[in-house]
Backbone as a chain_set.jsonl record, in Angstrom:
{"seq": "XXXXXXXXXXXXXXXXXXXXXXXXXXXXXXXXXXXXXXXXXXXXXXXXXXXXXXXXXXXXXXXXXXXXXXXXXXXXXXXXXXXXXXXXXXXXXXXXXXXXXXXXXXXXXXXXXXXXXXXXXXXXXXXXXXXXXXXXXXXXXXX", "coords": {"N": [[1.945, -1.413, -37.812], [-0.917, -0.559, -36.835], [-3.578, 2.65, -37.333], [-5.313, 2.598, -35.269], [-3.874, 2.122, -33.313], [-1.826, 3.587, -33.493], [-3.088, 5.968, -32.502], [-3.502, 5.277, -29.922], [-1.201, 4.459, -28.498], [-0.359, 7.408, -28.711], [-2.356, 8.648, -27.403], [-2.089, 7.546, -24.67], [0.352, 8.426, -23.805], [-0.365, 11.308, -23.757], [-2.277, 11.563, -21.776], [-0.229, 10.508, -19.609], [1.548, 12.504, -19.872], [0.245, 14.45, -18.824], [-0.926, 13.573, -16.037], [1.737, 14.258, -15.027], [1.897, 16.95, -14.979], [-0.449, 17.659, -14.282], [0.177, 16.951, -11.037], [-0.229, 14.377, -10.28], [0.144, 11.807, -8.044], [2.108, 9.277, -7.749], [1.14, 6.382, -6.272], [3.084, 4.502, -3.452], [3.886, 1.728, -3.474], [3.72, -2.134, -2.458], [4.384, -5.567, -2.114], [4.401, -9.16, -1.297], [5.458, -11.794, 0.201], [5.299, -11.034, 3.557], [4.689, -8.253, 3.404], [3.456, -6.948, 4.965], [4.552, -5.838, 7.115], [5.988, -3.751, 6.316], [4.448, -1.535, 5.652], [3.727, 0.126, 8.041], [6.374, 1.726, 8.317], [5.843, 3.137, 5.832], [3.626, 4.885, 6.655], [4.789, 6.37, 8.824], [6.688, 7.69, 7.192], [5.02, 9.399, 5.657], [4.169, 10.788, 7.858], [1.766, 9.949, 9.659], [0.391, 9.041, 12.362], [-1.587, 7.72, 13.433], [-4.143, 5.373, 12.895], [-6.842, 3.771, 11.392], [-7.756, 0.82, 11.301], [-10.3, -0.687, 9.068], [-12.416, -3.434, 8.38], [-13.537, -6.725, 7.813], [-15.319, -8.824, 10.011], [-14.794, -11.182, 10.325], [-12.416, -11.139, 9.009], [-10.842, -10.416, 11.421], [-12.076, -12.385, 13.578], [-10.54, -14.397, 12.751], [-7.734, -13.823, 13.071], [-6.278, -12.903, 11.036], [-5.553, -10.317, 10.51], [-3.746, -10.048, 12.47], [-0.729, -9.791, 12.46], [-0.208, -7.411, 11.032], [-1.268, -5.585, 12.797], [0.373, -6.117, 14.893], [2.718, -4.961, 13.572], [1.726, -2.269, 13.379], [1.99, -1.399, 16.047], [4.597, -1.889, 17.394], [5.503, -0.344, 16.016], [4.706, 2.12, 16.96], [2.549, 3.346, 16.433], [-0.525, 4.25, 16.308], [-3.858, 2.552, 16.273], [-7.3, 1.79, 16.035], [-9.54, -0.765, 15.439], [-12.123, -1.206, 13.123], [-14.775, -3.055, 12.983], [-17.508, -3.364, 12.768], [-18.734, -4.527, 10.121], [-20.883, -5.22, 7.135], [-21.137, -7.527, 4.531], [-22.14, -5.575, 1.849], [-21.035, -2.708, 2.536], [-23.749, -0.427, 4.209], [-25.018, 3.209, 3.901], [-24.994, 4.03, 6.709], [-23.149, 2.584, 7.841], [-20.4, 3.644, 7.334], [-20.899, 6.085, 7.843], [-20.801, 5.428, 10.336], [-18.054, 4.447, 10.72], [-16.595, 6.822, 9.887], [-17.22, 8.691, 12.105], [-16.036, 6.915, 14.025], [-13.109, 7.318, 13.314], [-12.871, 10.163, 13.665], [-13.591, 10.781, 16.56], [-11.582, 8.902, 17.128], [-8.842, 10.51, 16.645], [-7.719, 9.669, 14.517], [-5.203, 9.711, 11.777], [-5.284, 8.756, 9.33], [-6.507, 6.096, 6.936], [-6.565, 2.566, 6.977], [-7.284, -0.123, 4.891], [-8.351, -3.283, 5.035], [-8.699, -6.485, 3.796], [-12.046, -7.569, 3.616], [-13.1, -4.828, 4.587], [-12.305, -3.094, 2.359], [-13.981, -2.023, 0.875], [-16.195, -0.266, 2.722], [-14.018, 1.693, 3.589], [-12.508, 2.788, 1.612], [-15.427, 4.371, 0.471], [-15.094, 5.62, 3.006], [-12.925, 6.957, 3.41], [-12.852, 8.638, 0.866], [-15.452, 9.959, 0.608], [-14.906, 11.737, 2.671], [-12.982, 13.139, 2.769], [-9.851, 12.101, 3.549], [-7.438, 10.093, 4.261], [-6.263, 7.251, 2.818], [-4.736, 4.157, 2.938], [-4.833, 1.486, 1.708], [-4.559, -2.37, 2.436], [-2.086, -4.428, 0.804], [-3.989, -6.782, 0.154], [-6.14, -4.946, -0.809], [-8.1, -3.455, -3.767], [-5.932, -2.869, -6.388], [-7.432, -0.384, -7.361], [-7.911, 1.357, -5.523], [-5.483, 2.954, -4.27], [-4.869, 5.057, -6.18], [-6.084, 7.452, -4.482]], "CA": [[1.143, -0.846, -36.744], [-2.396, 0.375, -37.299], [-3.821, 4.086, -37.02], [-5.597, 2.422, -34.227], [-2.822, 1.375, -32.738], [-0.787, 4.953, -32.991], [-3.86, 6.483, -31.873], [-3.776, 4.454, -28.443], [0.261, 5.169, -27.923], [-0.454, 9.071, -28.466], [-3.828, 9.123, -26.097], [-1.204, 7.177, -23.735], [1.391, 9.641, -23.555], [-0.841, 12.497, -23.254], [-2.149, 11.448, -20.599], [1.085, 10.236, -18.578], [2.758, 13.389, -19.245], [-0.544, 15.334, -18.341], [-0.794, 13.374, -15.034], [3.074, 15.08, -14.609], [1.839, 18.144, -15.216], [-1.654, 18.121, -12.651], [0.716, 17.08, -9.907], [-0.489, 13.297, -9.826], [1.467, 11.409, -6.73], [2.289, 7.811, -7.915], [1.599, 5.616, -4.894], [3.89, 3.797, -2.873], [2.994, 0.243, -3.798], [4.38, -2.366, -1.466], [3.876, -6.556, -2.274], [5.016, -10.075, -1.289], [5.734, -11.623, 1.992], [5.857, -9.933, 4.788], [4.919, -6.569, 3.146], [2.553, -5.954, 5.874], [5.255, -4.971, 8.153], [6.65, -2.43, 5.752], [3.265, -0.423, 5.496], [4.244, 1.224, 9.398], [7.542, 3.048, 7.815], [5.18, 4.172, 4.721], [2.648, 5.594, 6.908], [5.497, 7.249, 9.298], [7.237, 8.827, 5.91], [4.144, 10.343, 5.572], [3.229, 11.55, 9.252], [0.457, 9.527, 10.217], [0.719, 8.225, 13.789], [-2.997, 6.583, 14.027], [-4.984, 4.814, 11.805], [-8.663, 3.013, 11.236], [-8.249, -0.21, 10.488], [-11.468, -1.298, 8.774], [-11.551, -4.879, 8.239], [-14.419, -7.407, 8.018], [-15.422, -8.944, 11.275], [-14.7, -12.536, 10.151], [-10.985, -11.233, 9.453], [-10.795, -10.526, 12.858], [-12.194, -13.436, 14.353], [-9.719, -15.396, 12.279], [-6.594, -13.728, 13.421], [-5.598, -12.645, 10.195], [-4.802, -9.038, 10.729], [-2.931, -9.836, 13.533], [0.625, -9.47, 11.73], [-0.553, -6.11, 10.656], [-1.918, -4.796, 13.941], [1.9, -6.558, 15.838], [3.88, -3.905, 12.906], [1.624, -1.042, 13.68], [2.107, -1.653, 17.425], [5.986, -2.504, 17.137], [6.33, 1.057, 15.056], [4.107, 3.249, 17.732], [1.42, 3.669, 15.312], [-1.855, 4.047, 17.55], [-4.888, 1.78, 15.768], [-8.304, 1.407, 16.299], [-10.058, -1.759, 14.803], [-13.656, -1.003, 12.84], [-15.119, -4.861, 11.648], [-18.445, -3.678, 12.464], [-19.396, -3.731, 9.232], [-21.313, -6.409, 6.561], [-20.586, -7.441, 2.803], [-22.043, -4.46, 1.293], [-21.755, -1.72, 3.752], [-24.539, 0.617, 4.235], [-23.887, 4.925, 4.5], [-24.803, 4.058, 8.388], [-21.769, 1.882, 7.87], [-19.35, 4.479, 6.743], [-20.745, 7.219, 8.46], [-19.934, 4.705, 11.905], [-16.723, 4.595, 10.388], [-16.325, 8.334, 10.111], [-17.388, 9.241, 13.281], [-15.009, 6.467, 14.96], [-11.878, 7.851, 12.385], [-12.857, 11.685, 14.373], [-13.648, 9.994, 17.962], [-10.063, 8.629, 17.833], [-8.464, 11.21, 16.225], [-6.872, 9.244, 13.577], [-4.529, 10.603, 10.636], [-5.449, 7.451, 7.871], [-7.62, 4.878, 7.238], [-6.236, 0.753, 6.284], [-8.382, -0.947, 4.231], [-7.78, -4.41, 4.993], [-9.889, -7.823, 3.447], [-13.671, -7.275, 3.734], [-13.271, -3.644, 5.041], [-12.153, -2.312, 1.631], [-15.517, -1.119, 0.3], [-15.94, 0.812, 3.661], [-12.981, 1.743, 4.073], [-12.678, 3.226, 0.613], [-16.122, 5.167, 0.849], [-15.357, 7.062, 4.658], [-12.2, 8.539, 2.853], [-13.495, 9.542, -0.225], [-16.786, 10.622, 0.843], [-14.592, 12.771, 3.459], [-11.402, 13.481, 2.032], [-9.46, 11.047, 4.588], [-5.903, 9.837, 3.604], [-6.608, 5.863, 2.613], [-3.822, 3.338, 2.877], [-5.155, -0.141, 1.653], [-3.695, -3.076, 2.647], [-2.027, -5.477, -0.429], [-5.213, -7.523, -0.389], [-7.293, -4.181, -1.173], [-7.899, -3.409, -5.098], [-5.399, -1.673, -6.751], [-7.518, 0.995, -8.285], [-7.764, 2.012, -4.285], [-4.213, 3.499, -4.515], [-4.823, 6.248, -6.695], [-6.352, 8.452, -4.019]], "C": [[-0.013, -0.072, -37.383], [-2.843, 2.035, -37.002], [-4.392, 3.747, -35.601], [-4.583, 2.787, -33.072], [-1.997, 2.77, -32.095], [-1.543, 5.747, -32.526], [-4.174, 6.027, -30.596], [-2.435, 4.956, -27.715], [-0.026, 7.034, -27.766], [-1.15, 9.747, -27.222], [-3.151, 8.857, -25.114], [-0.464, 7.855, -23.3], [0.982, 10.914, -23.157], [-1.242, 12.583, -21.758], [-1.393, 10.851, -18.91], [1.51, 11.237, -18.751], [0.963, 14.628, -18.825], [-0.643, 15.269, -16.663], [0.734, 14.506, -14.175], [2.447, 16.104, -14.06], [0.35, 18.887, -13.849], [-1.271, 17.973, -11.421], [0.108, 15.577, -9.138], [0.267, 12.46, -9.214], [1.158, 9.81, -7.562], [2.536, 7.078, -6.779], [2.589, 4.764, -4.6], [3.008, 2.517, -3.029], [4.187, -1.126, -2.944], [3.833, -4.296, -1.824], [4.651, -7.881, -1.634], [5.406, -10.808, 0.132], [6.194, -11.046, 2.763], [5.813, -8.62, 4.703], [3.915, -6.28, 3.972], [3.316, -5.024, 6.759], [5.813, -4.186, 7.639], [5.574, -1.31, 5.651], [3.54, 0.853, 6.773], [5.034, 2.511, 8.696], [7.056, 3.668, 6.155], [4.739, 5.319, 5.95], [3.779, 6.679, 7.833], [5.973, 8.765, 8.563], [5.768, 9.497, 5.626], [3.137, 11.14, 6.903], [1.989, 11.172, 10.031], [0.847, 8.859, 11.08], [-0.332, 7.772, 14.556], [-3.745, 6.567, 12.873], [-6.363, 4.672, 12.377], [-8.027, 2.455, 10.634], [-9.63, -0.575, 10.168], [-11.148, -2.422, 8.112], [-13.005, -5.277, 8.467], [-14.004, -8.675, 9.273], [-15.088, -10.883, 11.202], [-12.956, -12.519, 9.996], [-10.407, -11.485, 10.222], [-10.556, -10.899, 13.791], [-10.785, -14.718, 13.688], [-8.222, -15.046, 12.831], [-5.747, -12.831, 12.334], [-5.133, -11.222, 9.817], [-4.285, -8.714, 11.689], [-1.683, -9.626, 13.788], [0.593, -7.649, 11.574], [-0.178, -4.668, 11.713], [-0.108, -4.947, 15.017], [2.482, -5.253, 15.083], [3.156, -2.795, 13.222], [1.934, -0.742, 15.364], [3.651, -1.389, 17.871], [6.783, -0.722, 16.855], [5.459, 2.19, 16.011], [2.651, 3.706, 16.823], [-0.07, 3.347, 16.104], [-2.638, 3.142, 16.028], [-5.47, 1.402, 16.241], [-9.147, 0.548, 15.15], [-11.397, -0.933, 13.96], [-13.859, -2.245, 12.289], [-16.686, -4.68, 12.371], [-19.63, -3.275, 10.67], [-19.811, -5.272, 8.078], [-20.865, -6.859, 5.489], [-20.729, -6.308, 2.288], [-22.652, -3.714, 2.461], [-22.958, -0.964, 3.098], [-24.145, 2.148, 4.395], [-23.887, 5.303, 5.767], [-23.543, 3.548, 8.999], [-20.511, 2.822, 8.142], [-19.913, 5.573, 7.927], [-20.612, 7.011, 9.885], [-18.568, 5.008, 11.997], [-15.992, 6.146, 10.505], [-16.489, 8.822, 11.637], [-16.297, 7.918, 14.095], [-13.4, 7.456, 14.858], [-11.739, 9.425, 13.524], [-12.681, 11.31, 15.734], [-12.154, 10.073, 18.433], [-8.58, 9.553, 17.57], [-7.141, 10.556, 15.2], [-6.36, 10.165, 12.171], [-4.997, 9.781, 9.236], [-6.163, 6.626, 7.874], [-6.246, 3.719, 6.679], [-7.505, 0.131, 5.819], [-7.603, -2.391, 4.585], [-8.815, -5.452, 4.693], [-10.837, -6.546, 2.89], [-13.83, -5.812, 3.921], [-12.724, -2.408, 3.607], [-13.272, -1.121, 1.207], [-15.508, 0.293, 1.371], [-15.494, 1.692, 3.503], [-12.854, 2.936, 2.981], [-14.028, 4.614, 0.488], [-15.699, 5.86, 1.724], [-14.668, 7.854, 3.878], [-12.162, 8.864, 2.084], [-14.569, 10.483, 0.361], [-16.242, 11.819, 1.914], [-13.438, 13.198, 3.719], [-10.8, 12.899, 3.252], [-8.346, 10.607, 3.678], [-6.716, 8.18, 3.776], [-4.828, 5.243, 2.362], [-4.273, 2.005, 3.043], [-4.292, -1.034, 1.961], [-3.515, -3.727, 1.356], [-3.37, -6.03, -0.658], [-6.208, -6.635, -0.958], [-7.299, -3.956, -2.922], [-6.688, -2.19, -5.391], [-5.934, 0.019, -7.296], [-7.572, 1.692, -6.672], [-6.594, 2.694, -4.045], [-4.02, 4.636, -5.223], [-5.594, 7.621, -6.065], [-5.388, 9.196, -3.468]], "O": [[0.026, 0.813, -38.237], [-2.069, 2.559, -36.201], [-4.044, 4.501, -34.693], [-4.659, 3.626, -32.175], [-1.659, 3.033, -30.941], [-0.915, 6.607, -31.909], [-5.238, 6.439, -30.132], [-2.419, 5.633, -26.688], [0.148, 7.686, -26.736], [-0.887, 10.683, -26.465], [-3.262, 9.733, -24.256], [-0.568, 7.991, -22.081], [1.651, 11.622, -22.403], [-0.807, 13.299, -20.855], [-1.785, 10.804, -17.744], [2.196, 11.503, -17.764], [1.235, 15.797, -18.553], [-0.532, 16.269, -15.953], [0.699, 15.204, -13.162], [2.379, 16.258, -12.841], [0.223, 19.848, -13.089], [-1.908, 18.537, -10.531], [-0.038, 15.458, -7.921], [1.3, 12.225, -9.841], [0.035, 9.404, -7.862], [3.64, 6.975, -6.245], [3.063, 4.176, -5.572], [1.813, 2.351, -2.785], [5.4, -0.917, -2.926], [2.604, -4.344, -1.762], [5.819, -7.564, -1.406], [5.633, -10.095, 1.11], [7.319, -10.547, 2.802], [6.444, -7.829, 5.404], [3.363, -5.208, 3.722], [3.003, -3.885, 7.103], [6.447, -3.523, 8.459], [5.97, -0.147, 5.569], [3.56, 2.07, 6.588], [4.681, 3.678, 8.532], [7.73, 4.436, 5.469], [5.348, 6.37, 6.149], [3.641, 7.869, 7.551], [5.875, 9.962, 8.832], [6.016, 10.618, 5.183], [2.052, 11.718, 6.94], [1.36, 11.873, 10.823], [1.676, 7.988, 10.819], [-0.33, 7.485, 15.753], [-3.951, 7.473, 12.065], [-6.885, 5.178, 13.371], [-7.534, 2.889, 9.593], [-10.273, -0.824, 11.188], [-10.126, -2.627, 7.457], [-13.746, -4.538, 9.116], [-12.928, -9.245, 9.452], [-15.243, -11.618, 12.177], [-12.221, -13.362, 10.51], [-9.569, -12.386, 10.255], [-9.731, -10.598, 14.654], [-10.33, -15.682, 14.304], [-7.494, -16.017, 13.038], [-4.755, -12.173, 12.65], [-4.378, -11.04, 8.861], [-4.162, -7.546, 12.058], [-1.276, -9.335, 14.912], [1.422, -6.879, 12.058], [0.479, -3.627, 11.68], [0.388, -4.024, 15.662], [2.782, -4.347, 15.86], [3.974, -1.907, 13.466], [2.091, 0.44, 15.672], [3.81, -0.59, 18.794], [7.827, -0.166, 17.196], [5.667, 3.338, 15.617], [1.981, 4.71, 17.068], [-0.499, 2.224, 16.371], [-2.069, 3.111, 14.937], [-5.092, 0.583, 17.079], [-9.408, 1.081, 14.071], [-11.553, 0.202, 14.408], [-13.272, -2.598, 11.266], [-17.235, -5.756, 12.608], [-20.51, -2.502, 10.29], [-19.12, -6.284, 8.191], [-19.708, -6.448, 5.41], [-19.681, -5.691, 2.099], [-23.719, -3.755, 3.074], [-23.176, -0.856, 1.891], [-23.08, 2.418, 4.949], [-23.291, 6.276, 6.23], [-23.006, 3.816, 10.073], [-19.76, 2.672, 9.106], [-19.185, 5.786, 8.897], [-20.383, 7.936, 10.665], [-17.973, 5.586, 12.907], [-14.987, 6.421, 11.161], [-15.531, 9.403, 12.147], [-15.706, 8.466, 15.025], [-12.778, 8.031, 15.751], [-10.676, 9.713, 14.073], [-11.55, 11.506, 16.18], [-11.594, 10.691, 19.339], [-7.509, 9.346, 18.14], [-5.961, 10.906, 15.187], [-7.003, 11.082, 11.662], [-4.999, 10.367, 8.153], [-6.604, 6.274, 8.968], [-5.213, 4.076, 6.112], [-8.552, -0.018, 6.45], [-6.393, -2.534, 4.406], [-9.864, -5.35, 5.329], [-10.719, -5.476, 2.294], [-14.841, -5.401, 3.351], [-12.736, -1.186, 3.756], [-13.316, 0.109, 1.235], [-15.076, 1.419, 1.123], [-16.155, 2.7, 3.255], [-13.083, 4.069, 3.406], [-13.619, 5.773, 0.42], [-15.823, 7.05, 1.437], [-15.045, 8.964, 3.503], [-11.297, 9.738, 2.022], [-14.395, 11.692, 0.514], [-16.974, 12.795, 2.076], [-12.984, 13.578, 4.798], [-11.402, 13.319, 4.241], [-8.39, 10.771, 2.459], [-7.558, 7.942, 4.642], [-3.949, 5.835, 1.736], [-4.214, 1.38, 4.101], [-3.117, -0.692, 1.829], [-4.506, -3.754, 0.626], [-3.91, -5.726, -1.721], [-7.137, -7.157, -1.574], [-6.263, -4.402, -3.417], [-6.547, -1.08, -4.877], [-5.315, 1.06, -7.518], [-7.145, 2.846, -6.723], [-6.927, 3.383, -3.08], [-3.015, 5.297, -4.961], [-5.763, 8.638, -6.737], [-5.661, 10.284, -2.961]]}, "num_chains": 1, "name": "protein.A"}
């Protein structure tokens, strides 16, 4: 093993047991068929009883967050759609998005498809609890 090498394991460790130590939450990560309908009894275990889905408007029309929308429905979980939004949103985009998220008085956002980007921006840009769907990137999970 190279100095490189033990210099990569060390930097590694520091910062996994530092994460410990700042109080970094390791998300609930959830995959494989049918894990849409397990996302409801996340978002419950954590108190949220209405979302923002954001979702691109071609999702939509296709049907394909219609599994999603049946388990939040199924589990009492209020949800309001957002798919007005393009490939790369705009901050008129997001700040639509924000002002729907307040409007409806939602607890979380869903990133789902096309609506990641969005989706991602409202609740950063305004401290907002984010819960991507599987299809969203993983680095979206570490908020």
């Amino acid at each position: 093993m190279s100095f490189y090498n033990i210099y990569c394991r060390v930097y590694q460790f520091a910062l996994k047991l530092g994460n410990y130590f700042m109080g970094y939450h390791m998300p609930d990560y959830i995959e494989g068929p049918g894990c849409v309908r397990q996302l409801p009894e996340l978002l419950q275990k954590a108190g949220i009883r209405s979302v923002l889905l954001v979702t691109g408007p071609n999702i939509t029309k296709r049907g394909l967050n219609r599994g999603l929308m049946d388990a939040l429905r199924d589990a009492g979980i209020a949800y309001t759609v957002y798919n007005d939004i393009g490939a790369n949103p705009t901050s008129d985009m997001v700040e639509a998005g924000v002002s729907l998220y307040h409007e409806k008085d939602s607890e979380g956002i869903i990133a789902f498809g096309g609506g990641r980007s969005t989706a991602r921006h409202t609740a950063y840009d305004h401290n907002l609890h984010l819960a991507p769907s599987t299809i969203a990137a993983i680095s979206d999970l570490g908020r």
